[in-house]
C-alpha positions as CSV (number, residue, x, y, z in Angstrom):
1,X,10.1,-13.8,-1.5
2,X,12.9,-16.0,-2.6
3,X,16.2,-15.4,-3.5
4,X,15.9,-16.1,-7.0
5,X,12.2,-14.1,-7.6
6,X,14.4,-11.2,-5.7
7,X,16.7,-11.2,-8.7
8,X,14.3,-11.7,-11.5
9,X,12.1,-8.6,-10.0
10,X,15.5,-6.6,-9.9
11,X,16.6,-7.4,-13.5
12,X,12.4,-6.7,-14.5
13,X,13.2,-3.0,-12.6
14,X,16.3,-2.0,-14.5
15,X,14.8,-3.2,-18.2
16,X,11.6,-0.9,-16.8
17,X,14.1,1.9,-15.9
18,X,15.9,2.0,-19.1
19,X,12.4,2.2,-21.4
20,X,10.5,4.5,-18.7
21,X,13.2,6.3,-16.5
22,X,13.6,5.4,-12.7
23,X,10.1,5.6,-10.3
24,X,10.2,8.5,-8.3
25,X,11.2,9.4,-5.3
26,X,7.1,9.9,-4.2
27,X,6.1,6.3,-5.4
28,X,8.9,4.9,-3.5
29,X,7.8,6.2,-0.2
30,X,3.8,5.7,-1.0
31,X,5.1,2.0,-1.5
32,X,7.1,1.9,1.9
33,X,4.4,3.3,3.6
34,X,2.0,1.1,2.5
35,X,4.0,-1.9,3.0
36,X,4.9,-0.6,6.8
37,X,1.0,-0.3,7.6
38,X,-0.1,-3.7,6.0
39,X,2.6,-5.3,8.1
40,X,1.3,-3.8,10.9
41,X,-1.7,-4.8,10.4
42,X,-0.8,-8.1,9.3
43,X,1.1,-8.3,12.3
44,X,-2.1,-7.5,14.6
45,X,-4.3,-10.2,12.9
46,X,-1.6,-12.7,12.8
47,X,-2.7,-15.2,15.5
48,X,-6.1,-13.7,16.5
49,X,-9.3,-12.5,14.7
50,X,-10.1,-8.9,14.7
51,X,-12.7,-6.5,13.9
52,X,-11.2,-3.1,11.7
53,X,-12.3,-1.0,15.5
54,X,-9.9,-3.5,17.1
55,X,-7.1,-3.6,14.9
56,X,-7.1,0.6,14.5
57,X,-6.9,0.5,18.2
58,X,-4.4,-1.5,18.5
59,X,-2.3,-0.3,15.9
60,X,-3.5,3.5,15.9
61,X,-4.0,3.6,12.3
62,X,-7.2,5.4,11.9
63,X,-10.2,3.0,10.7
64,X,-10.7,4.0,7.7
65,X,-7.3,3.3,6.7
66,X,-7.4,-0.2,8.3
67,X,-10.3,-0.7,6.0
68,X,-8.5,0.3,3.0
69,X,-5.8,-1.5,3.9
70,X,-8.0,-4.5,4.6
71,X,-9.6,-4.8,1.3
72,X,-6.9,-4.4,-1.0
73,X,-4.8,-7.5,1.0
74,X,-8.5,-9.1,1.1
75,X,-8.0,-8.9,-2.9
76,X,-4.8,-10.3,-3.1
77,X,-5.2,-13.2,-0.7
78,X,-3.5,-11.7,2.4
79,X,-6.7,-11.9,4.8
80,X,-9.7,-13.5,5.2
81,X,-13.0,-11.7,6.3
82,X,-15.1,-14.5,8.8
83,X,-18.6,-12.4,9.9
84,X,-18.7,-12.1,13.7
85,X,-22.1,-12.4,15.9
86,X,-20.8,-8.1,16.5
87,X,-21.9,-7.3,12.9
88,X,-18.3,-6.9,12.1
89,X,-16.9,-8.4,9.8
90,X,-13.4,-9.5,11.7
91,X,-10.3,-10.6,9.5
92,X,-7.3,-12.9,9.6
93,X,-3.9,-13.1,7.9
94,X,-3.7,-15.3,5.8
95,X,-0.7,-18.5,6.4
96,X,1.6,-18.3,3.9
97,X,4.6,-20.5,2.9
98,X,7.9,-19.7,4.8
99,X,9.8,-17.9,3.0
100,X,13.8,-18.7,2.3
């Protein structure tokens, strides 16, 4: 995220605050935690392709988690799934443009 998207999303965050009252304490950490596992996970598939058994392993995030995990960033454009002779479905992280 860029500089100037960083200051647009902060100005969008205090016009929200004043109408709605600040996001709570709970959503805040749901929302660290959820970017701290997709990281990881990102992390994991960065370079390699990898079945959800490979990357829970590897990260010890349970599975089913990984799964979750893998389908919402699958929605958004984060990974790709490519089928694997296993019957796996293994994914990859997405390249993105660097970011200033």
């Amino acid at each position: 995220m860029t500089i100037d998207n960083n200051k647009v999303i902060t100005e969008q965050i205090k016009t929200m605050n004043a109408q709605k009252g600040p996001v709570s304490k709970e959503l805040l950490e749901y929302y660290k935690e959820t970017q701290k596992v997709q990281k990881q996970i990102l992390e994991t598939i960065k370079e390699t392709q990898k079945t959800v058994p490979e990357i829970a392993a590897q990260t010890k995030i349970a599975s089913e988690i990984v799964l979750w995990h893998l389908t919402a960033m699958k929605k958004y454009g984060k990974v790709e799934p490519i089928l694997a002779k296993s019957g796996y479905l293994k994914y990859v992280a997405m390249h993105t443009e660097a970011k200033a």
